[in-house]
C-alpha positions as CSV (number, residue, x, y, z in Angstrom):
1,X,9.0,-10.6,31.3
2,X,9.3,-14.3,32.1
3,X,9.7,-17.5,30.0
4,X,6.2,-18.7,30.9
5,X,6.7,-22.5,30.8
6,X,5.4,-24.4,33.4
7,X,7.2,-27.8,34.3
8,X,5.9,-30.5,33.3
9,X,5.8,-33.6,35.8
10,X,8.7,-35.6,34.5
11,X,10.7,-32.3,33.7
12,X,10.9,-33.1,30.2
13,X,9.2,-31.0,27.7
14,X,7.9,-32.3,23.8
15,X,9.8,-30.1,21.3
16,X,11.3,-29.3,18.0
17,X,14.5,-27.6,17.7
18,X,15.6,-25.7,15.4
19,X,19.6,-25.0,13.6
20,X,19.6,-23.3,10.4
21,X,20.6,-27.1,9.2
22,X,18.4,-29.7,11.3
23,X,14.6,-29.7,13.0
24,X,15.3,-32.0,16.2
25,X,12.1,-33.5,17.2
26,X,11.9,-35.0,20.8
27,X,12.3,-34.1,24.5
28,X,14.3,-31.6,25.8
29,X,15.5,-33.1,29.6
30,X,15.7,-29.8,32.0
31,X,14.8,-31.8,35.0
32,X,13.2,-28.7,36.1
33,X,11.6,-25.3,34.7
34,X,12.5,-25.3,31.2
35,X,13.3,-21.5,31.7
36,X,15.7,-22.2,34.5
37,X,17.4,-24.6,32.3
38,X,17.7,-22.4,29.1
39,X,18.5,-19.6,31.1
40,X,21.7,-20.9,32.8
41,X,24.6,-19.6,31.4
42,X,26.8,-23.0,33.1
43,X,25.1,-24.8,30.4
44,X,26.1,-24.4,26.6
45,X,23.8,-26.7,25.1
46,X,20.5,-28.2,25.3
47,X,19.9,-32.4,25.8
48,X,17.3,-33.9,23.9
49,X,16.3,-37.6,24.3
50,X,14.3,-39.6,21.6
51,X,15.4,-37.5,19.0
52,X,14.8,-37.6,15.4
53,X,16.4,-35.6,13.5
54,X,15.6,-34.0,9.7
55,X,17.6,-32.4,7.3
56,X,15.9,-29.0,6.3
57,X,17.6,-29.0,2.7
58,X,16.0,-32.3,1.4
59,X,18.8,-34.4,-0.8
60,X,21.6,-32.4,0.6
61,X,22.8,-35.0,2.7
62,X,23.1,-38.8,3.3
63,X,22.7,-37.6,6.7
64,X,19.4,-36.0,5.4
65,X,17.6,-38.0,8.9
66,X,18.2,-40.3,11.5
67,X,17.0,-41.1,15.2
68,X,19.4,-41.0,18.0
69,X,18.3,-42.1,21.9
70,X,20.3,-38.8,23.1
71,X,21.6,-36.0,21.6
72,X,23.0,-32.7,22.9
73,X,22.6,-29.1,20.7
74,X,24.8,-26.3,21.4
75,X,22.9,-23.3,22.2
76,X,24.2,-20.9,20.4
77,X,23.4,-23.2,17.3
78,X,19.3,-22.9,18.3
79,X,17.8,-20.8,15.9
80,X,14.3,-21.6,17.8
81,X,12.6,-24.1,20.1
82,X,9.1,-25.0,19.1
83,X,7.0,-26.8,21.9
84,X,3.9,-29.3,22.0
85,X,0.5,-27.9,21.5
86,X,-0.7,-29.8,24.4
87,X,1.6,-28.9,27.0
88,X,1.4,-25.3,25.9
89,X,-2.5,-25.2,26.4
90,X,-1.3,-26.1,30.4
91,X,1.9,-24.3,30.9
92,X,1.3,-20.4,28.5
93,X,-0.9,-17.5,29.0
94,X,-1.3,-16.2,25.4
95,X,-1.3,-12.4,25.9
96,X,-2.2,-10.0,22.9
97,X,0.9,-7.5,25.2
98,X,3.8,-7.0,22.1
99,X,4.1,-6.3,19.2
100,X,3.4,-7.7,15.8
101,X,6.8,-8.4,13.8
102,X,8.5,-9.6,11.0
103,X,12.3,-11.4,11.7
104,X,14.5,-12.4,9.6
105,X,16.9,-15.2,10.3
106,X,19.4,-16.7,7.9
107,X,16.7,-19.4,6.9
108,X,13.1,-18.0,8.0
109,X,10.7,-14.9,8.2
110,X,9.3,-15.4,11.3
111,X,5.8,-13.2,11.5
112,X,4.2,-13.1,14.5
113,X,3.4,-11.3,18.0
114,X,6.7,-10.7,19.9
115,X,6.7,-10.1,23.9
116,X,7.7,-6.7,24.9
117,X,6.9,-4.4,27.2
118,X,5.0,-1.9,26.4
119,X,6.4,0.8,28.7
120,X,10.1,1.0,27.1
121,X,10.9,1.4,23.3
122,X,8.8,-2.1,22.3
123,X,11.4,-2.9,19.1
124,X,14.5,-2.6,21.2
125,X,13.4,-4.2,24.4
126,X,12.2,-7.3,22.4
127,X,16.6,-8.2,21.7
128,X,17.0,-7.0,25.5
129,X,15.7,-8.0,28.7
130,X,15.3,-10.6,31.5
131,X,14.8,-13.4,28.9
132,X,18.5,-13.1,28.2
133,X,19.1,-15.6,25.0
134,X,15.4,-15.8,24.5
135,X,12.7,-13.6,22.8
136,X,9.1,-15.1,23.0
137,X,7.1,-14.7,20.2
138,X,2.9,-16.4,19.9
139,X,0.7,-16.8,16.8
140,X,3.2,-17.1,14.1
141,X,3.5,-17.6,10.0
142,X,7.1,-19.1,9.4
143,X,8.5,-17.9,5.9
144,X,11.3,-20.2,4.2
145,X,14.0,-18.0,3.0
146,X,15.7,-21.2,1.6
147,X,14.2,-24.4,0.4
148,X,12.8,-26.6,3.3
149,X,11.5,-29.9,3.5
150,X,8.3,-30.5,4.2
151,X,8.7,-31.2,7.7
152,X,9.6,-27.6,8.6
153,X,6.4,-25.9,10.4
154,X,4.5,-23.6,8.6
155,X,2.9,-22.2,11.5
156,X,3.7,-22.4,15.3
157,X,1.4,-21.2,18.1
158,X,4.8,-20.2,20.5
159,X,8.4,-20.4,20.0
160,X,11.4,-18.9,21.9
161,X,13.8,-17.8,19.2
162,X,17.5,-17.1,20.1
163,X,17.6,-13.7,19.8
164,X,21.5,-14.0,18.1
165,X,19.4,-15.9,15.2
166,X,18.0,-12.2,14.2
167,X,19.9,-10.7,11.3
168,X,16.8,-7.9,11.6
169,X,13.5,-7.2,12.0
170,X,10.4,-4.7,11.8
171,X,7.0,-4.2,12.5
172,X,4.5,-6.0,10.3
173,X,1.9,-4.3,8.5
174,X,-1.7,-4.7,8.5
């Protein structure tokens, strides 16, 4: 199993990432494959350029949004990367392989087809594997646990979710 992004021609890749806290919309800058980049365990955290960024608890802040020309979020802190419909079209080949989850995180229910392979135990090998940090997952309902702004996606056609994000999961029914 392979991150299936393809790199883009300037090496930067339209996104929105995700902290229990924030949605940063904007460019992640690999300068490379994005997998490469989100892979390497010499880098702790992930550069954005032409970031705005939104508060997911509307009110809660005076720091509720604001735009920044660079802005670096530590890894460990990314609930789940979110990429541009466009450059996904190019870059992913959709597979119906996995299985059809539900995962909990502290502010979503993410429901959706996770990758996994379907020659081990499917549920375990979707929080182990090659991807390391990573679990891909396609075609997917997002469920706020908490109360979100409106700018928080109801429905995303790939993410990568940091798989230390998942308090739990289980298959979905139906």
């Amino acid at each position: 199993m392979t991150l299936p992004l393809a790199q883009p021609l300037s090496g930067n890749y339209k996104s929105d990432v995700f902290t229990h806290r924030y949605m940063f919309s904007g460019e992640i800058t690999a300068g490379g494959p994005l997998a490469r980049y989100l892979l390497d365990p010499a880098r702790a955290g992930v550069r954005m350029i032409n970031v705005t960024a939104t508060l997911l608890e509307p009110g809660a802040s005076s720091m509720s949004n604001f735009h920044q020309d660079e802005l670096i979020i530590i890894k460990e802190q990314v609930v789940f990367l979110r990429f541009d419909e466009t450059m996904l079209s190019k870059a992913v080949s959709l597979t119906s392989a996995g299985e059809r989850l539900l995962v909990y995180t502290e502010r979503f229910v993410i429901q959706g087809q996770f990758q996994t392979n379907p020659k081990k135990d499917r549920l375990l090998d979707m929080t182990a594997g090659p991807t390391g940090r990573w679990a891909q997952a396609y075609n997917l309902f997002l469920h706020p646990l908490i109360p979100t702004a409106k700018a928080a996606p109801a429905t995303a056609k790939m993410i990568l979710l940091n798989k230390e994000a998942i308090q739990f999961f289980h298959p979905a029914k139906g």
